[in-house]
C-alpha positions in Angstrom: -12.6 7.2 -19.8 -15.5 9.0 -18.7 -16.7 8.3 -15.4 -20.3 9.5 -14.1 -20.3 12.8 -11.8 -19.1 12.1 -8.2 -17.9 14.3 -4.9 -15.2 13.1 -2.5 -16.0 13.7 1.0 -12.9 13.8 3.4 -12.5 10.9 5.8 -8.4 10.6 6.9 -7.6 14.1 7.3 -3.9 15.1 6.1 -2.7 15.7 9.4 -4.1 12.5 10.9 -2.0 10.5 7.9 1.1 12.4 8.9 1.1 11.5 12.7 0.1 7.7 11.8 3.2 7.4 9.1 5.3 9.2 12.0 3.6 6.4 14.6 3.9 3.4 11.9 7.9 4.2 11.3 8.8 4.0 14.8 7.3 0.2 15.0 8.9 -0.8 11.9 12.3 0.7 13.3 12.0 -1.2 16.2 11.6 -3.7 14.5 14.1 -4.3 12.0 16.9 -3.3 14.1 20.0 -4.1 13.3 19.6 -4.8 10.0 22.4 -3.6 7.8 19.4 -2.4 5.0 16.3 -2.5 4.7 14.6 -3.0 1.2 11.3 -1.6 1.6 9.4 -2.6 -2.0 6.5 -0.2 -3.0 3.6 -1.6 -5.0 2.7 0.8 -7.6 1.2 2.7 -8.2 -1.3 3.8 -4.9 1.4 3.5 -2.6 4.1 6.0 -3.8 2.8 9.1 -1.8 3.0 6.8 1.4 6.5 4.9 0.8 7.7 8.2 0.3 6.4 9.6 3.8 7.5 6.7 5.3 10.6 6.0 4.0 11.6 9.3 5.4 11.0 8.7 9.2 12.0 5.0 9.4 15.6 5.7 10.7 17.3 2.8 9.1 19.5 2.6 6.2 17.0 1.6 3.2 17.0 0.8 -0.2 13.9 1.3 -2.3 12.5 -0.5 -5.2 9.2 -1.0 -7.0 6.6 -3.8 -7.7 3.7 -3.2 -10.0 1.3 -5.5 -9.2 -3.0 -5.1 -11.1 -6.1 -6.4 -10.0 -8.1 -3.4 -11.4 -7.4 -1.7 -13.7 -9.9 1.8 -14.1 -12.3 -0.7 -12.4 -13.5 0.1 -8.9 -13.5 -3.7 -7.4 -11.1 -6.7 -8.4 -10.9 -8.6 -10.9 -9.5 -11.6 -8.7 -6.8 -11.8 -11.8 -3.0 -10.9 -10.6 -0.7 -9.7 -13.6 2.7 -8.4 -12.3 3.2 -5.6 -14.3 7.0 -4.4 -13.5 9.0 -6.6 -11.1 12.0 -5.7 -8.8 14.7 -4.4 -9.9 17.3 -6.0 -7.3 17.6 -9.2 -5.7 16.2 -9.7 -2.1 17.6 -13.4 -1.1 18.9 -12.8 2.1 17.8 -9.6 3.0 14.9 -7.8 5.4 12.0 -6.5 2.9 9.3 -4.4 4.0 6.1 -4.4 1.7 4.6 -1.2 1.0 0.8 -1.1 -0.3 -1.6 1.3 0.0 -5.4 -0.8 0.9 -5.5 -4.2 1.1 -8.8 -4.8 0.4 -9.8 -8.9 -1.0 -6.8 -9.3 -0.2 -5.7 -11.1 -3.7 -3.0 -8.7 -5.0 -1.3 -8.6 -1.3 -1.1 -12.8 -1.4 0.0 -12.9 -4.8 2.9 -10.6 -4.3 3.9 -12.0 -0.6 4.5 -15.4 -2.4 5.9 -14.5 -5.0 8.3 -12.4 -3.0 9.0 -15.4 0.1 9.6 -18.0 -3.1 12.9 -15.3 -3.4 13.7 -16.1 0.1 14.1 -13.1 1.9 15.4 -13.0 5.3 12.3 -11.2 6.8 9.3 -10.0 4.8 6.9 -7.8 6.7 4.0 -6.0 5.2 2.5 -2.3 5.8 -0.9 -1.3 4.8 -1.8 2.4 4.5 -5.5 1.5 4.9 -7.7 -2.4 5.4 -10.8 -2.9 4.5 -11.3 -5.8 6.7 -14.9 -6.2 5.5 -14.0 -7.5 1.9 -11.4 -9.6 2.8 -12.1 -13.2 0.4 -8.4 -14.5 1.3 -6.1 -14.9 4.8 -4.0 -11.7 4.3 -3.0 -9.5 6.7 -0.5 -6.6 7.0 2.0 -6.5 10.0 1.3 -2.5 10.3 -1.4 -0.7 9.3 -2.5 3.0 9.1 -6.3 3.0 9.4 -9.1 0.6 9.3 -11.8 1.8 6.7 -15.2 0.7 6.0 -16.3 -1.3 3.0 -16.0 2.6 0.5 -14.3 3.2 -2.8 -11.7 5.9 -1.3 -8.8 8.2 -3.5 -6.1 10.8 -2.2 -2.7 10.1 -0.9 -1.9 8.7 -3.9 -5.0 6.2 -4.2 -6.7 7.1 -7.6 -10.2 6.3 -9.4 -9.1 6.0 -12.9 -5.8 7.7 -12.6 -7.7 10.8 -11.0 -7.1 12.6 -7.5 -3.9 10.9 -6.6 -2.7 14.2 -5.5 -5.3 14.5 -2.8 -3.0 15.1 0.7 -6.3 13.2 2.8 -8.0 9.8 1.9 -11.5 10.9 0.8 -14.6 8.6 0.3 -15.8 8.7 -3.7 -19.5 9.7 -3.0 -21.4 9.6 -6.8 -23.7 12.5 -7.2 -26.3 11.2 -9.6 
């Protein structure tokens, strides 16, 4: 796919990440205490550079699986359409589940998944959002924990691509297009 010429100009620093994951997985410690493990369930593929930050400073046995949920494909805003694209690999009836994603943005993909995950009846499900975009919000869906607030921009890095580019980016950077 070719996309038109673009820039990305830095607006979570890498640093400022690093000290909210640290901040984040102190709350979500606190508040699963107790629990015998903790199955914290990464939607793929934006999240993976944050579950894997965070998994590391929750201290907490956990147990780690994936959920590949689409809404955009190489598009840059939602389709509204939900296809699940890999589903757990374990069962979480009975058990506290923590919901990774990286932006929750309409809001579709997060609702989808949270119901499809409660209809498995989980002891606790909690969600954590790397970033909310507030502003675009179409359905009632909120994360229990979130990083940063962002405006209404198209943003890659920390593992957030635009068609499967610039994942690798260690800040969340604001896609500026240059013609």
């Amino acid at each position: 796919m070719t996309t038109r010429p673009y820039v990305i100009d830095q607006m979570i620093s890498a640093k400022a990440i690093a000290a909210r994951v640290e901040a984040l997985a102190t709350e979500i410690t606190a508040h699963f205490k107790g629990t015998d493990k903790l199955v914290v369930v990464g939607l793929l593929r934006g999240s993976f550079v944050f579950i894997a930050d965070l998994v590391r400073e929750i201290d907490l046995p956990v147990e780690v699986d994936f959920l590949e949920a689409s809404s955009y494909g190489n598009a840059m805003s939602s389709s509204r359409e939900v296809r699940i694209l890999k589903d757990l690999r374990g069962e979480i009836a009975g058990r506290d589940v923590l919901v990774v994603e990286d932006i929750v943005d309409t809001g579709f993909t997060l609702k989808h998944v949270v119901s499809l995950l409660r209809s498995r009846e989980p002891a606790r499900l909690e969600v954590c959002a790397l970033l909310d975009k507030p502003s675009r919000r179409e359905v009632d869906m909120r994360a229990t924990w979130t990083g940063f607030t962002i405006p209404d921009e198209f943003v890659v890095g920390y593992g957030i691509d635009f068609a499967q580019r610039n994942r690798n980016l260690p800040f969340i950077g604001k896609v500026r297009f240059t013609e």
